[in-house]
C-alpha positions in Angstrom: 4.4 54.0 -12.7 5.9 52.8 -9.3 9.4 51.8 -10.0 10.5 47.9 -9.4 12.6 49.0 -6.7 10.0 51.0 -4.4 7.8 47.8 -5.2 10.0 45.5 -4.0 10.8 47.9 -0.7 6.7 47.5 -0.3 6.8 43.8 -0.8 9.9 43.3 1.8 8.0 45.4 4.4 5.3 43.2 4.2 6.7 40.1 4.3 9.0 41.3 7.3 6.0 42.0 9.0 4.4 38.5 8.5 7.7 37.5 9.4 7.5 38.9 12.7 4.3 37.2 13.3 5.5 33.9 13.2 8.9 34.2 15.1 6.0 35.2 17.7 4.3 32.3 17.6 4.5 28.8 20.1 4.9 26.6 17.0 5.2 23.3 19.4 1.1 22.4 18.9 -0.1 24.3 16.1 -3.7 22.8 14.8 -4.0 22.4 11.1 -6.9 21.9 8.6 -6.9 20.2 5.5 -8.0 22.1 2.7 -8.5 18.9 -0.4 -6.7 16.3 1.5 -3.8 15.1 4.2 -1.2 16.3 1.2 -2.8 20.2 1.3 -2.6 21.2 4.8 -3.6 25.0 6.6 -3.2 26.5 9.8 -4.9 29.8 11.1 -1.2 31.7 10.6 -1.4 31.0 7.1 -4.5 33.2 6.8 -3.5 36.1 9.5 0.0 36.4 7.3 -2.1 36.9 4.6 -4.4 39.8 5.8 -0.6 40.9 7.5 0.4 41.2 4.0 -2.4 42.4 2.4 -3.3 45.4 4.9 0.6 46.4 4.2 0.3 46.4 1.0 -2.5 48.3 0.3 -1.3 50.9 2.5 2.3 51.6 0.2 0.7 50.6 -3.0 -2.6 51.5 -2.6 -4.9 50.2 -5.7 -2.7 47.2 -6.4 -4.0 43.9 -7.0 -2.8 41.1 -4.8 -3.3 37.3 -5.8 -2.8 35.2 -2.2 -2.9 31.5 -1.7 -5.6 32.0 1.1 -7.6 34.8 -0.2 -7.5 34.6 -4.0 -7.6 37.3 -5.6 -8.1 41.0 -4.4 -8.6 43.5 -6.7 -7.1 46.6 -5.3 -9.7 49.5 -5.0 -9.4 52.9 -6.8 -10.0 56.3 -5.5 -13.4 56.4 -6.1 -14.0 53.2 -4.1 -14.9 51.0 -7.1 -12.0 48.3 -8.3 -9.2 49.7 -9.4 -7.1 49.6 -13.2 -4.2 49.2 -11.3 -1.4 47.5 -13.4 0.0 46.3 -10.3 0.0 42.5 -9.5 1.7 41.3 -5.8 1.4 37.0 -5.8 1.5 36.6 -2.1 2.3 32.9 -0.2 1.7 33.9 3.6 3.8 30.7 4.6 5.1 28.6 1.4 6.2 25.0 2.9 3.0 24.9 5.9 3.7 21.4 6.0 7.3 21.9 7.7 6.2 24.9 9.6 3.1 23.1 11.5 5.0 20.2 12.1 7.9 22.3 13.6 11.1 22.7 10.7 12.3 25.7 9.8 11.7 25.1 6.4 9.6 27.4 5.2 9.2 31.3 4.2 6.8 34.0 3.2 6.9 35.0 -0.3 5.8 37.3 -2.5 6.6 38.4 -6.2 5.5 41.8 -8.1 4.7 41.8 -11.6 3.6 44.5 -13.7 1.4 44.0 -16.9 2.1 40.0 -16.2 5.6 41.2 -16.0 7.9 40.1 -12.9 9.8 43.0 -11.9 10.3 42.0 -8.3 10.5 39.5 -6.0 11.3 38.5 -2.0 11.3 35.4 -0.1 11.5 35.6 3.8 12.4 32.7 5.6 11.8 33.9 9.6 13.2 31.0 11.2 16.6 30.6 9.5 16.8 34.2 9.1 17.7 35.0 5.8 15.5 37.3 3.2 16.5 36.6 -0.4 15.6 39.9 -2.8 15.5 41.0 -6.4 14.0 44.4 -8.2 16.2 45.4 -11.3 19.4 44.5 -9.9 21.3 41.2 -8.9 20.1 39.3 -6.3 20.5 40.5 -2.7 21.0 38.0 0.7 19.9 39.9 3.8 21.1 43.0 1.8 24.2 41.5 0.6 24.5 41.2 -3.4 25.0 37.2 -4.3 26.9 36.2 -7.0 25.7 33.8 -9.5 27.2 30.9 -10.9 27.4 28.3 -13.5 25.1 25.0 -13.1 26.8 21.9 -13.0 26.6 19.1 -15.3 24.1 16.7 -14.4 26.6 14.2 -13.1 27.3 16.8 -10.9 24.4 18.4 -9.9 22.0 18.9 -6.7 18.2 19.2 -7.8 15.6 20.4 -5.4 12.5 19.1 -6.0 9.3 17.0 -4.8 8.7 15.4 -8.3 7.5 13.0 -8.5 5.0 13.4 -5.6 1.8 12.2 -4.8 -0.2 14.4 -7.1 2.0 13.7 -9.8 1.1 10.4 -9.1 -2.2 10.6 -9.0 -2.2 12.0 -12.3 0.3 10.2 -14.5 1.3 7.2 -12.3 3.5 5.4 -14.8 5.2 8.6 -16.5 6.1 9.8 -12.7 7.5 6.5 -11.9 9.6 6.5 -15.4 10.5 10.1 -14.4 11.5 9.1 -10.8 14.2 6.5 -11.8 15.8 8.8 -14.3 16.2 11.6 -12.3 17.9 9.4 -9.6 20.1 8.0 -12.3 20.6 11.5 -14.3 21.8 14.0 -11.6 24.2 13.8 -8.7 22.1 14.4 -5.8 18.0 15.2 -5.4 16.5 16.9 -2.3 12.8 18.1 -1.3 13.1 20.9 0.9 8.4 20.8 1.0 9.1 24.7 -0.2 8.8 25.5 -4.1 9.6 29.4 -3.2 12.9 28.2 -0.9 13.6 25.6 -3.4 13.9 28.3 -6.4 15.6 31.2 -4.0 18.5 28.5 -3.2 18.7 28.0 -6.9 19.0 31.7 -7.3 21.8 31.5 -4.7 23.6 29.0 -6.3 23.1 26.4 -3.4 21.4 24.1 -5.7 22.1 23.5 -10.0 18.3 23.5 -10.5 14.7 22.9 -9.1 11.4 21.6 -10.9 7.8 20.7 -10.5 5.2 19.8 -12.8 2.0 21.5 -11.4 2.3 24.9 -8.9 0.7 28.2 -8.2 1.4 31.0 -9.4 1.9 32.5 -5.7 4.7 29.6 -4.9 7.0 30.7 -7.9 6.3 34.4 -8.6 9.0 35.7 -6.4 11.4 32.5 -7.0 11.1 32.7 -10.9 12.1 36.5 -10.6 15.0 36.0 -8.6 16.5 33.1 -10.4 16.6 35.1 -13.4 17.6 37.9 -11.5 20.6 36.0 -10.8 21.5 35.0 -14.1 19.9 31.8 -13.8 17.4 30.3 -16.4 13.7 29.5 -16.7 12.1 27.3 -18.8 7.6 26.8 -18.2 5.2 24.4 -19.7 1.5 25.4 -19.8 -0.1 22.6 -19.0 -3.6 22.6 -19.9 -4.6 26.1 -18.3 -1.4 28.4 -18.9 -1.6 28.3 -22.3 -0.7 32.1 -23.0 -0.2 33.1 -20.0 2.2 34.9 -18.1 5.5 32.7 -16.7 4.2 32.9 -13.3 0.8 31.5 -14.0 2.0 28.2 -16.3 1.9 25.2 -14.1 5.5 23.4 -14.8 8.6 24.7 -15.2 13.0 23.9 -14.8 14.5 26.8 -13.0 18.3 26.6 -13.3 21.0 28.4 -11.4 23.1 29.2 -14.6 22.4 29.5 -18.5 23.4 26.0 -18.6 20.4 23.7 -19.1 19.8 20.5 -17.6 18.7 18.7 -20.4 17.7 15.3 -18.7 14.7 18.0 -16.6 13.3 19.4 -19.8 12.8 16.6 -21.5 10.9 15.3 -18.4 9.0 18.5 -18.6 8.6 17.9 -22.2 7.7 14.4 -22.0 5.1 15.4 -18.7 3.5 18.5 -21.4 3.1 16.1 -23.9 1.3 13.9 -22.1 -1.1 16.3 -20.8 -1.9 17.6 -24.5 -2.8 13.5 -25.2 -5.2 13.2 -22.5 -7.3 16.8 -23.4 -6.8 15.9 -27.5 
């Protein structure tokens, strides 16, 4: 067994190396393809990150599995060549936010979270451009090395939430709900901001720069690392299922309020709640 710390050393490597890829790069006229629509962008960076990371990977853990946004899943091999049993899961985003990165903002990062046996253990988030690496293994919460603090979250009067919700796919899928939802959480909370980064969005949680973050529907390679960090930090998670997460682990359930303290925000869970139920309705 590879203890949480060693695999987050691993994980930080190779998101330092993707890292130093894109400082590299001219990022004034990058091309971009669409992979469903004009709302799901890609750019050739996002998929030489990825085999960055991978090929790093293997090479300190070899025989892990790693689950990337670009190349699915990878099934670490074993010593005798064939797939390996490996217990060992890395959820890799090569560039989480592409949107801001192609079109030239700094916000964005690479991200990665370790689980083992569905379990998240570790967890790092590497923003290259505004040079900061937020970290977890089995201790507090580390900023470029530096242990963070965590804090309380704010009443809702109060608070900042960062969040895209409701967005277009929300939308798309429960128009009025999203538009109910969009009204109250102007009205419920003090502030709400979309950074276009799920991973960012739950690491400034972590770091107490923000009271909470949600979304609805996500991948289990934009939160893995987040998720582990805000709890890491003494922060609070609360996931929904949806209609494909039903027992599985955190990582892999589709909604979820990530908050930077114990403290709940109730007005965000029962929005959760309310989204959940709706999606148990429509599959009854």
């Amino acid at each position: 067994m590879t203890a949480p710390e060693e695999l987050l050393e691993a994980a930080e490597a190779a998101a330092s190396l993707a890292a130093d890829y894109v400082r590299g790069l001219d990022r004034t006229a990058l091309q971009r393809e669409y992979k469903n629509d004009s709302h799901d962008i890609v750019t050739t960076h996002d998929r030489a990150c990825e085999e960055i990371i991978v090929r790093e990977l293997a090479r300190r853990v070899p025989g892990a599995r790693v689950i990337g946004e670009e190349g699915g899943e990878r099934p670490g091999a074993g010593a005798d060549g064939g797939a390996s049993d490996s217990e060992i899961t890395f959820y890799v985003d090569p560039i989480d936010g592409t949107s801001n990165f192609a079109a030239g903002l700094p916000l964005f990062c690479v991200s990665i979270g370790v689980a083992v046996d569905g379990e998240l253990v570790a967890g790092v988030v590497d923003a290259p451009v505004l040079g900061e690496v937020i970290s977890a293994a089995d201790g507090p919460v580390r900023l470029n090395g530096v242990e963070v603090a965590g804090r309380p979250t704010l009443a809702a009067k109060d608070a900042l939430v960062l969040t895209g919700y409701p967005g277009y796919r929300a939308y798309r899928e429960l128009p009025e709900l999203s538009a109910a939802h969009g009204r109250r959480l102007s009205d419920g909370v003090s502030a709400v901001r979309h950074l276009g980064s799920a991973a960012l969005e739950l690491a400034y949680v972590a770091l107490g720069r923000a009271d909470a973050t949600l979304l609805p529907s996500i991948n289990a390679w934009d939160v893995a690392a987040g998720f582990h960090l805000v709890q890491s930090a003494g922060g609070s998670l609360r996931t929904w299922p949806g209609t494909t997460g039903q027992g599985r682990p955190v990582q892999e359930q589709p909604a979820y309020v990530a908050c930077t303290g114990p403290e709940r925000l109730a007005v965000l869970d029962e929005m959760m709640d309310e989204v959940q139920a709706a999606r148990d309705e429509r599959v009854a």
